[in-house]
C-alpha positions in Angstrom: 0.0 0.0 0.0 1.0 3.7 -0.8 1.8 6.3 2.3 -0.8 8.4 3.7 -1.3 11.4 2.1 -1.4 14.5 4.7 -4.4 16.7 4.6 -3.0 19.6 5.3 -0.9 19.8 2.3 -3.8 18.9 -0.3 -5.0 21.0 -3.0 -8.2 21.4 -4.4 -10.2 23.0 -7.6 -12.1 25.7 -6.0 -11.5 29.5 -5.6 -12.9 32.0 -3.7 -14.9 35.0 -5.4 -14.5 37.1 -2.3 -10.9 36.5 -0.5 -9.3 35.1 -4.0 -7.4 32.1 -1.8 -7.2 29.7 -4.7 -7.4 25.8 -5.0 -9.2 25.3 -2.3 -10.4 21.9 -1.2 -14.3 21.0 -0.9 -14.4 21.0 2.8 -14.1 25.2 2.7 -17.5 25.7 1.2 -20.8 24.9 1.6 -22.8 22.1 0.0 -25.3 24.4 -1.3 -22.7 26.5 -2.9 -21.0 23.4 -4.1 -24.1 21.9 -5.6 -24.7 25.5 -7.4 -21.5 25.7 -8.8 -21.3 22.5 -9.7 -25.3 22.8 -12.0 -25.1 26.6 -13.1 -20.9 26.9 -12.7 -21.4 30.3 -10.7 -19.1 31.9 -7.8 -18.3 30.4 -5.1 -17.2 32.0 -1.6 -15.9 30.1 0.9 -17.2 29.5 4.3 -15.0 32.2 5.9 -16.1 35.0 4.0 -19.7 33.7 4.4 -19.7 33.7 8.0 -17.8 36.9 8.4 -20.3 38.6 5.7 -22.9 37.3 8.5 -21.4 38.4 11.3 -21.0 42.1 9.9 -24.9 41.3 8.8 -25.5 41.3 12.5 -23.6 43.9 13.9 -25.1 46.4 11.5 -28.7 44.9 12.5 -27.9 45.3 16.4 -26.1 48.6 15.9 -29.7 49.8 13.3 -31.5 48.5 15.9 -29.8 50.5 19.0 -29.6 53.9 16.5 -33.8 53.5 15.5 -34.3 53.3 19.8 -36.8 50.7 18.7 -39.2 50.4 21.6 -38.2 48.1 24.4 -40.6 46.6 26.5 -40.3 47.8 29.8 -39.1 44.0 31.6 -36.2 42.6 30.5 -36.2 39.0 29.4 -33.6 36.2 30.8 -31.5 34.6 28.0 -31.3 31.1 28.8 -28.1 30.5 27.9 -26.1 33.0 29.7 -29.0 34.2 32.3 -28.9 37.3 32.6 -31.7 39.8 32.2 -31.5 42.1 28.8 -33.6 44.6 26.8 -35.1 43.4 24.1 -32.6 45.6 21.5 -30.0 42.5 22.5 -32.0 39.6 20.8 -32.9 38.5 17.5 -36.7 38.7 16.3 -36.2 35.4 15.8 -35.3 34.8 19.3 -38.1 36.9 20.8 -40.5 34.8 19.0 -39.5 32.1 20.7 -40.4 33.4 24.6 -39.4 29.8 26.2 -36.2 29.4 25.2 -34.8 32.7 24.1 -31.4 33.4 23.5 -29.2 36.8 23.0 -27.5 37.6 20.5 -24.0 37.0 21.9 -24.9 33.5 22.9 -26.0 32.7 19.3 -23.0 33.9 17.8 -21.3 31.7 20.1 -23.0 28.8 19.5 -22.6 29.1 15.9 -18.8 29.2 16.4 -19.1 26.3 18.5 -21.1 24.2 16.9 -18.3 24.3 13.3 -15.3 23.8 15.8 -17.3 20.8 17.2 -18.1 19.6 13.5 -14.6 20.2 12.8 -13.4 18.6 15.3 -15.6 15.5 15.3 -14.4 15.1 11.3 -10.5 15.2 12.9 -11.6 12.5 15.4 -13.3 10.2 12.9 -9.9 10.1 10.5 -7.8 9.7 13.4 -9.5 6.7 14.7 -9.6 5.5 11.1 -5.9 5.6 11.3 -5.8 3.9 14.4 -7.8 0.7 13.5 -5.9 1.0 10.1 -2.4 0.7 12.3 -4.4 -1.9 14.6 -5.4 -4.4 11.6 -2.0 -4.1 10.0 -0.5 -5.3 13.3 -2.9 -8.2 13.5 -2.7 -9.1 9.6 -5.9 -8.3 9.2 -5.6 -7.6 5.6 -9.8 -7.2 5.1 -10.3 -5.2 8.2 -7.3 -2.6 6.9 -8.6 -2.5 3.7 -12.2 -2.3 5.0 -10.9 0.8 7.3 -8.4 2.1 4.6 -12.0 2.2 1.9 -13.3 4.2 4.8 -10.7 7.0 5.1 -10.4 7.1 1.5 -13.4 8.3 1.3 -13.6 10.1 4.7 -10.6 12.2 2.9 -12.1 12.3 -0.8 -15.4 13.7 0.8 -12.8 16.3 2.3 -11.1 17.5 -1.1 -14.6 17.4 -3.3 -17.1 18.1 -0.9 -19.3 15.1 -2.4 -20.1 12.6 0.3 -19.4 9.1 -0.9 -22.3 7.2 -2.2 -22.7 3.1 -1.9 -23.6 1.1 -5.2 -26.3 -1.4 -5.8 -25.1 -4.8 -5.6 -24.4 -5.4 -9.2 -26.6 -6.9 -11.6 -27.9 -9.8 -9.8 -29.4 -13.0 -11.0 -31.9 -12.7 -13.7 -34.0 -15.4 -14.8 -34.2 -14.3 -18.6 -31.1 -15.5 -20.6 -31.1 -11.8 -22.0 -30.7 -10.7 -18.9 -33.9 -8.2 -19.1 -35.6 -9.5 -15.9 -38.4 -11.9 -15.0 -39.9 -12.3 -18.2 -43.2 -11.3 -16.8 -44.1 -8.3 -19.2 -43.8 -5.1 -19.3 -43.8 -2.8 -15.7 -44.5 -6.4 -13.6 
């Protein structure tokens, strides 16, 4: 078998519109954006710029919001992730319209942040334990377990380049009972 291939040194066919950071790998933009520019061949921006260009979204909203002195109710509500008690002008419509389990807008912006690092991180985890049983097998001589587990990084790290999440095959053809190989023999849509 060939040496691992590092992921930090790969390079993929996608560019940035908005940063120009070119041949970037799959992983760095969104499936959405991948599945447009893959039908209609349009821009693409990376994940970065997106959630920057979101962030800056949101700090123009909150800062609109505190300029326009839009009417605060008079009690302030509890966010229920940090608890403390905060005019309305610090939450998100959408998080007013929730009254049960409201959150501000500083703890949403955290737990967007958190929530990628977690998904990051839980990718990291998966090709690292990959790697282990791989090393595991090969100590045992295990040859169908490490190729088993070596089928599964390939694609764990293929999904990581292209962005296209690997996608299982029918069993083959199967046994057919015609000797044209056409099916049943039973007629048409049977």
């Amino acid at each position: 078998m060939s040496t691992p291939v590092t992921t930090d040194t790969w390079a993929g066919n996608f560019d940035c519109s908005v940063c120009r950071r070119k041949r970037l790998v799959g992983s760095e933009f969104s499936k959405k954006a991948l599945e447009r520019h893959r039908k209609t061949g349009g821009i693409l921006k990376c994940k970065q710029c997106t959630s920057a260009q979101e962030s800056s979204e949101r700090l123009a909203a909150a800062s609109k919001a505190a300029s326009n002195n839009i009417k605060a109710s008079e009690d302030p509500i509890t966010c229920t992730s940090c608890k403390q008690s905060l005019s309305t002008a610090k939450f998100n419509r959408s998080q007013l319209s929730k009254r049960d389990n409201v959150r501000c807008r500083i703890c949403v912006e955290e737990s967007i942040q958190d929530e990628e690092q977690s998904r990051k991180a839980s990718k990291q985890n998966e090709i690292e334990e990959l790697k282990r049983k791989i090393k595991e097998a090969d100590a045992k001589g295990n040859v169908k377990e490490k190729l088993k587990y070596e089928s599964q990084l390939s694609a764990l790290e293929a999904e990581h380049v292209t962005g296209l999440k690997p996608v299982v095959m029918g069993r083959g053809r199967g046994r057919r009972s015609s000797w044209r190989g056409r099916g049943t023999g039973r007629g048409r849509g049977k």
